[in-house]
C-alpha positions in Angstrom: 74.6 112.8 -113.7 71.3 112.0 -111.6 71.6 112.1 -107.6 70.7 108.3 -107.3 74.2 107.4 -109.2 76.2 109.9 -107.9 79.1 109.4 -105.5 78.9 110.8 -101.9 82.9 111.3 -100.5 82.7 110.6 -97.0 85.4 112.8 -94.8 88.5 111.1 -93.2 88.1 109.7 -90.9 84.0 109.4 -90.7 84.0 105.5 -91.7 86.1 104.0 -88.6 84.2 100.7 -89.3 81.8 98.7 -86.7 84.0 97.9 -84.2 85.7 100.8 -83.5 82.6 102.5 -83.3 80.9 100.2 -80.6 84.3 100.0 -78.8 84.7 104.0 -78.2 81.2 103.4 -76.4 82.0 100.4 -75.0 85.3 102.8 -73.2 82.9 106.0 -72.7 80.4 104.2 -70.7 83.2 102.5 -68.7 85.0 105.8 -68.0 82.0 107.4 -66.8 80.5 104.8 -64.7 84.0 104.6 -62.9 83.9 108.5 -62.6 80.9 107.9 -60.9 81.5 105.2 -58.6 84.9 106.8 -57.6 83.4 110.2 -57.1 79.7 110.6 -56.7 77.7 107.4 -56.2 77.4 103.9 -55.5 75.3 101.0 -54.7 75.6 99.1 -51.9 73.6 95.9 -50.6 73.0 95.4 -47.1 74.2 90.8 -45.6 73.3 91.5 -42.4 70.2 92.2 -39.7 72.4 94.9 -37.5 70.8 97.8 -39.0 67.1 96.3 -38.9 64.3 97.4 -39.5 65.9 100.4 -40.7 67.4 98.4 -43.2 66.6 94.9 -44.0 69.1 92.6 -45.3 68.5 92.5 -49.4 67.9 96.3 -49.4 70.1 97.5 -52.2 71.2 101.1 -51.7 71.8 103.9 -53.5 75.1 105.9 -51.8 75.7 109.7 -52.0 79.9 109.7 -52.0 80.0 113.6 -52.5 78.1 114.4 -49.4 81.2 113.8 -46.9 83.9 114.6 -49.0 86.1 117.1 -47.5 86.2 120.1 -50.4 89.4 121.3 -50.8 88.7 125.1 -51.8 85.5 126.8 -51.0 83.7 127.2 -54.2 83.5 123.1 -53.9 81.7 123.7 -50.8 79.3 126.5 -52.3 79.1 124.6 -55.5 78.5 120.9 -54.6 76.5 119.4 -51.3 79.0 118.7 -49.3 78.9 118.7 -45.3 80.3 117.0 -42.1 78.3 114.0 -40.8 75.6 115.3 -38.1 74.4 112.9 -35.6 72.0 110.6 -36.8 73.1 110.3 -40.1 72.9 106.6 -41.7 76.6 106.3 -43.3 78.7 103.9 -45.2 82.3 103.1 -44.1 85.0 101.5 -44.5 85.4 98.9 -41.6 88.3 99.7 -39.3 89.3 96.6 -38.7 89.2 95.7 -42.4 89.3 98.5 -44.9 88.5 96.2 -47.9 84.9 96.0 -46.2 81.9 98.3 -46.5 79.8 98.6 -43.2 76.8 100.6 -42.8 76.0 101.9 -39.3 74.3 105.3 -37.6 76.3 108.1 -36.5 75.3 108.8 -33.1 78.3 111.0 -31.3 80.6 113.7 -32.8 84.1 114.6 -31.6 84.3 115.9 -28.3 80.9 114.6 -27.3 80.8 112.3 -24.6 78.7 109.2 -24.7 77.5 106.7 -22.0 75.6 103.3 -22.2 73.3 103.1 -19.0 71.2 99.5 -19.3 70.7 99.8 -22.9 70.1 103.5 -23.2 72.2 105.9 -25.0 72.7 109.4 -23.6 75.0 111.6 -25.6 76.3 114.7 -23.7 73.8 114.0 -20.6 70.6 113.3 -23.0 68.7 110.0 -23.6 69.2 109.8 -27.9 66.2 107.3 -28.7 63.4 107.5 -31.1 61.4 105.2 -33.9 64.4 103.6 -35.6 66.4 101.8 -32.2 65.2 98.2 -31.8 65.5 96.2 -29.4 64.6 92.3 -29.4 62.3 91.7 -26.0 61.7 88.3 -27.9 63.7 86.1 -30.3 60.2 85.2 -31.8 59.1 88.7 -32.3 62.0 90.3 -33.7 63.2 93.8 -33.3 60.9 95.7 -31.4 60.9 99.9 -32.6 61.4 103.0 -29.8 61.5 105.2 -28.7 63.0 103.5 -25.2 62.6 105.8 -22.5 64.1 104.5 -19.1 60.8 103.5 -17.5 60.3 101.0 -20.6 61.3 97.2 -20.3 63.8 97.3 -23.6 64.9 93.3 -22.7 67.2 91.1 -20.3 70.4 92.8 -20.1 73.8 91.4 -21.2 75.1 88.7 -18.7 79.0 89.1 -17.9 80.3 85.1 -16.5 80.0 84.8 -12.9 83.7 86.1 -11.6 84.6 88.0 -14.8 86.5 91.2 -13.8 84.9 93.8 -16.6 88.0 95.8 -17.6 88.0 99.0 -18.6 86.5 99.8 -22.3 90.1 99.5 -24.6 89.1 101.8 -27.0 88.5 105.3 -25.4 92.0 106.3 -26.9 91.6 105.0 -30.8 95.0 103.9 -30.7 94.8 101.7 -28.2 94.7 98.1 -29.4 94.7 98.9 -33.3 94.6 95.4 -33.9 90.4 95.8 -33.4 89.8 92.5 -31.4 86.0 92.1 -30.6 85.6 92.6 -27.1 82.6 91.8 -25.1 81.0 92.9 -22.2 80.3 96.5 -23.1 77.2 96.3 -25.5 74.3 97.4 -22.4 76.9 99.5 -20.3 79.4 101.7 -21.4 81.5 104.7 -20.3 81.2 107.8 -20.0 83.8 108.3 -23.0 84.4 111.3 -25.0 84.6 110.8 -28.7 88.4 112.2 -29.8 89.2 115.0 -32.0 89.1 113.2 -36.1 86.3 110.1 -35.1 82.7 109.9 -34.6 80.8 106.9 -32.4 78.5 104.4 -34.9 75.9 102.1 -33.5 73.8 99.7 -35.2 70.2 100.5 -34.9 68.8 96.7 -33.9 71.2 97.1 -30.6 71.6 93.3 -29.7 72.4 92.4 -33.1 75.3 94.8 -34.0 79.2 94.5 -34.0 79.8 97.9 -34.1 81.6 100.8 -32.4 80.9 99.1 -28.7 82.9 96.5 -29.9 85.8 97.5 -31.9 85.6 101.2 -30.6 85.7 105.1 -33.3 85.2 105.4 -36.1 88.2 107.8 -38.2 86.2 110.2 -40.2 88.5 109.7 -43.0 87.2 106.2 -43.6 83.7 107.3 -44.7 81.7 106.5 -47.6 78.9 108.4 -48.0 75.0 108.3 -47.0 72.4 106.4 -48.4 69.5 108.3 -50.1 67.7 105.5 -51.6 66.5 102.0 -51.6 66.7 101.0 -55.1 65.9 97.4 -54.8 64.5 95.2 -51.9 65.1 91.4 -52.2 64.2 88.9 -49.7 67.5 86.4 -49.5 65.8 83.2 -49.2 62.5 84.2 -49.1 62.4 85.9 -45.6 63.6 88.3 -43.5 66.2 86.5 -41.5 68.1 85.0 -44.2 71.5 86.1 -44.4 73.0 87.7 -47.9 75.9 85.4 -49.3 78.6 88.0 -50.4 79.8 87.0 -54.1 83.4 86.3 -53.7 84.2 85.5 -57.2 82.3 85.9 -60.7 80.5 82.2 -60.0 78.9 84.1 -56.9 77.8 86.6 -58.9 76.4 84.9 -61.4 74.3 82.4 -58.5 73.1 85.5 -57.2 71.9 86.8 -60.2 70.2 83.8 -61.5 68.5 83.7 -57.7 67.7 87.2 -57.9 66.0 86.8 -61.5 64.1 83.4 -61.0 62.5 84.9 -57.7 62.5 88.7 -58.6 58.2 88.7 -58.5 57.9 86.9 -55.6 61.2 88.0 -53.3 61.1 91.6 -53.9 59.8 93.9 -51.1 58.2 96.2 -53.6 56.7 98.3 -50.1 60.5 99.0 -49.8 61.1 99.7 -53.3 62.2 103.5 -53.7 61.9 104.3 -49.9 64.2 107.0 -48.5 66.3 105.3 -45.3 66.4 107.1 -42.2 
């Protein structure tokens, strides 16, 4: 019998017919990008200006989640990078006040270090902490304005407490004070001294007057961080400029709009300068 009429016996098993083919992909791919979203990286996108210039709002983020995870026997440590957050580290967190939000801030105090707010300036342990990447807004029509601030350098009008407001005392140097989380004002150009407790970490905003952050609803756990950005993936102008704020997608509609928007004005709306930058 020739080899163009004989019959080829496939093995059990071996013909599992189309759709159970493309649905074990369909379940590999979905396993593994959940491994790695659970365990090694995510993307984030940043709604807000409270981290500008650093970040701009649009940047889409790339987020190392193995870099603060706490190994649990030492060949982890050895094998994978892991490590404690260091001061001045960027790093994504879970909001206190609402765990089902991610915030992005910049780790500027450890436990045990103490921290004081004198007319804008942060010293850390008895040092002035400034460089390139605090802003301050001198001018609402100039936008943030980049250090270093040095105390001899005008960094704007200070915060204005209401004639015959008694300032009380900042309610968060003991973190479980007030759990509740309430914004409270009056502390964002003056605060302290207050020493950072044992298990938190202080996190500040880097465009100063523009930032609810750890002046305002107090330490941060160190158990409710992320991880650290490494990357800007994608930089997208919301609305066209700078200033817009992002609309987060509450529902699949919202995440269809936004990617219909993000598609009809990818060319022109994309900060391709940004593109692929490292944040620091």
């Amino acid at each position: 019998m020739s080899g163009a009429n004989s019959l080829q016996v496939m093995p059990l098993g071996v013909r599992k017919g189309f759709l159970r083919d493309n649905l074990e992909v369909v379940c590999f791919a979905t396993l593994l990008i959940m491994f790695f979203k659970t365990f090694v990286g995510q993307q984030f996108s940043i709604p807000s200006a409270s981290m500008r210039n650093t970040l701009m709002i649009g940047d889409h983020l790339l987020v190392n989640k193995f870099l603060f995870a706490v190994p649990q026997w030492s060949w982890e440590e050895r094998l994978f990078p892991m490590r404690a957050p260091v001061r001045g580290d960027i790093i994504v967190f879970r909001y206190p006040g609402d765990r089902e939000q991610d915030w992005v801030k910049r780790c500027v105090a450890l436990p045990g270090d103490t921290v004081r707010i004198r007319d804008k300036r942060l010293f850390v342990n008895g040092r002035l902490v400034t460089g390139p990447w605090e802003y301050h807004i001198l001018d609402s029509a100039q936008g943030p304005v980049p250090g270093p601030w040095p105390p001899g350098r005008d960094a704007g009008p200070l915060e204005r407490i209401p004639h015959g407001l008694v300032r009380p005392s900042w309610p968060y140097a003991d973190p479980g004070v007030n759990p509740a989380r309430e914004i409270v004002f009056g502390f964002r150009d003056n605060l302290g001294p207050v020493t950072v407790p044992p298990g938190h970490l202080l996190a500040l905003g880097d465009n100063r007057e523009n930032s609810a952050d750890g002046r305002f609803w107090g330490f941060l756990p160190l158990d409710h961080l992320r991880g650290r950005p490494f990357i800007i993936w994608w930089s997208f102008r919301e609305g066209g400029n700078d200033d817009t704020e992002a609309d987060m997608p509450r529902n699949p509609g919202d995440v269809l709009m936004n990617f219909l928007d993000g598609a009809r004005h990818f060319l022109t709306w994309t900060r391709w300068e940004r593109t692929g930058k490292v944040p620091r």
